[in-house]
C-alpha positions, 0 to 999 in steps of 0.5 A, spaced: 878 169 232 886 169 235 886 175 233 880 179 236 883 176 243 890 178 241 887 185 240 883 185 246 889 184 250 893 189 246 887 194 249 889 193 256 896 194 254 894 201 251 890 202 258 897 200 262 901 204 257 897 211 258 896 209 266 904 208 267 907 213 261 903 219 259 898 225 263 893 222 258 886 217 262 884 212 257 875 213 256 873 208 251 874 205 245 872 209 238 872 204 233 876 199 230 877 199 222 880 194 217 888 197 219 887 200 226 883 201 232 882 208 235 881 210 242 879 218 247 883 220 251 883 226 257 889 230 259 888 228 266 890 236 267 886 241 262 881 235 262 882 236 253 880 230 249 885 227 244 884 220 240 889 215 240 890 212 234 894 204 233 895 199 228 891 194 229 897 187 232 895 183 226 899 188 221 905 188 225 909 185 220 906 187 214 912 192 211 906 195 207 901 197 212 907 199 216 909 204 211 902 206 210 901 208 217 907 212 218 905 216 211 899 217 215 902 221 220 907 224 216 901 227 212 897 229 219 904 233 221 904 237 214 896 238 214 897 243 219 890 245 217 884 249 222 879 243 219 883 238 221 885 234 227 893 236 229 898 230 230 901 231 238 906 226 237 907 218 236 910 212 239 910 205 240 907 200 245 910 192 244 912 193 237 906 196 235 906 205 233 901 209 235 900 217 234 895 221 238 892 227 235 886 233 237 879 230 237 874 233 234 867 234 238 862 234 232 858 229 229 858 226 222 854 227 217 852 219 217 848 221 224 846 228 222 843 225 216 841 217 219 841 218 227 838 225 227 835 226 221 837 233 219 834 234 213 838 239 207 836 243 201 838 244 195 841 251 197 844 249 203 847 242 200 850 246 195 854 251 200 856 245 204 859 243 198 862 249 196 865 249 204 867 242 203 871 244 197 875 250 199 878 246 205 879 240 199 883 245 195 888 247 201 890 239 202 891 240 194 895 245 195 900 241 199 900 235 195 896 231 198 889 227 197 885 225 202 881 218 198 875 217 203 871 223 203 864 219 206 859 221 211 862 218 217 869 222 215 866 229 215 863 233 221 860 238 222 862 242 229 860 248 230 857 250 223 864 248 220 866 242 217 872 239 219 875 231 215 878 226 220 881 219 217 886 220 212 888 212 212 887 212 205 890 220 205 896 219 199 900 225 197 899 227 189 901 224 183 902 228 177 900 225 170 894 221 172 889 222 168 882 220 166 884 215 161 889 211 166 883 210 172 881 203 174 877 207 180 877 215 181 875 212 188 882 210 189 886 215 184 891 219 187 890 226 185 884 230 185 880 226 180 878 222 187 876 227 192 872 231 187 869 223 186 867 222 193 864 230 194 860 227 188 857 222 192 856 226 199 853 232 195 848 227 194 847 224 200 846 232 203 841 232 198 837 225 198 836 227 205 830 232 202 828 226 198 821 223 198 819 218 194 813 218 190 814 211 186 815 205 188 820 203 181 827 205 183 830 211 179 836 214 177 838 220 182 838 223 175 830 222 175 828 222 183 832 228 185 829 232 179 834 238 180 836 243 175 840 241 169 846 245 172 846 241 178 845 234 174 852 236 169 855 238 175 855 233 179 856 228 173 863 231 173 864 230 179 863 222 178 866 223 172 860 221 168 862 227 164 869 230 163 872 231 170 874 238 173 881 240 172 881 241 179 878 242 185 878 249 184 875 249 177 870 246 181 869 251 186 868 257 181 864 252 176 859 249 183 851 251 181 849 257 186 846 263 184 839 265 184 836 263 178 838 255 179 833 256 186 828 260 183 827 254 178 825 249 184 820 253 187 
């Protein structure tokens, strides 16, 4: 409970701070995390929103969490990507970093699917996949896994896909394979990206999904997909041998036309 005050009067710290320092008016609170708390911000003169992101008072002495924080930023700097928010600068209010970065006017894939109700089929969850990956492949490209690729961290805005929170975002390690994983979540190399698009890849495809028993099954058994799409996405959890790579994963991803001519 002495941390929730400690937080809350942290919150209007951050108010005066932008009020008295800064272009940028306060909007509201976006949402708290395990490690930090996110806010909206408008520039007072384009009117362009931004998020400021802070680590939250409790972690303050905490070397680790502090490192992992500025390792956050670092990693944003070096994205530099069209598919993710650009990092406009950092600083500190009492002690306690912040950086500010673009924010992203899309939805999630947690309220497309669980608020609104969009529904995807096997065609269009596979291309989303597919577009998922080519963005992926770019982060591989510049040694860096993102480690939290779930529905509330994808958006989609304007039919394109765009990543948000690499708290857990690390830079890749050579030489982690298969064997040596205690958890592909957490793995720092591709192995852990291509886990968690596993994962979304079905909820995109369990949003079409009707169930027409009471006994629950398998995702295997319920979704009754193509043995093409079943091995590929085993490979994705690792239930199989895992891809290589993500770019082995996009030239081996299901679409074509035999695959859908076997649903209908």
């Amino acid at each position: 409970m002495l941390h929730y005050f400690s937080e809350k009067k942290y919150d209007q710290l951050v108010k005066d701070y932008l009020a008295a320092e800064t272009a940028y008016t306060f909007l509201e609170e976006l949402g708290a995390g395990a490690y930090g708390v996110a806010y909206l911000l408008e520039d007072a003169t384009s009117h362009k929103k931004y998020a400021l992101k802070r680590l939250k008072t409790k972690h303050q002495k905490k070397t680790a969490i502090l490192h992992k924080f500025q390792q956050e930023m670092q990693i944003l700097k070096e994205l530099n990507l069209p598919n993710v928010p650009a990092f406009i600068t950092y600083g500190e209010i009492q002690g306690i970093p912040f950086y500010i970065m673009d924010y992203v006017e899309g939805k999630t894939f947690e309220q497309v699917i669980f608020e609104e109700g969009q529904t995807f089929s096997l065609e269009q969850s596979l291309q989303i996949a597919k577009n998922l990956l080519t963005i992926i492949i770019e982060f591989h490209k510049k040694g860096i896994v993102h480690r939290d690729l779930r529905i509330p961290n994808i958006l989609l805005k304007d039919h394109s896909l765009h990543i948000i929170d690499f708290g857990l975002a690390a830079y890749i390690k050579k030489g982690v394979t298969r064997e040596k994983m205690d958890n592909p979540k957490r793995a720092e190399n591709h192995i852990s990206d291509l886990y968690f698009m596993g994962h979304f890849l079905l909820f995109l495809l369990y949003s079409n999904y009707h169930p027409t028993k009471k006994k629950e099954q398998s995702w295997q058994e319920e979704l009754q997909l193509p043995d093409e799409v079943i091995d590929y996405i085993e490979r994705l959890l690792t239930i199989r041998p895992p891809f290589s790579s993500a770019k082995e994963a996009l030239q081996m991803i299901p679409i074509n036309t035999h695959i859908f001519k076997t649903q209908t």
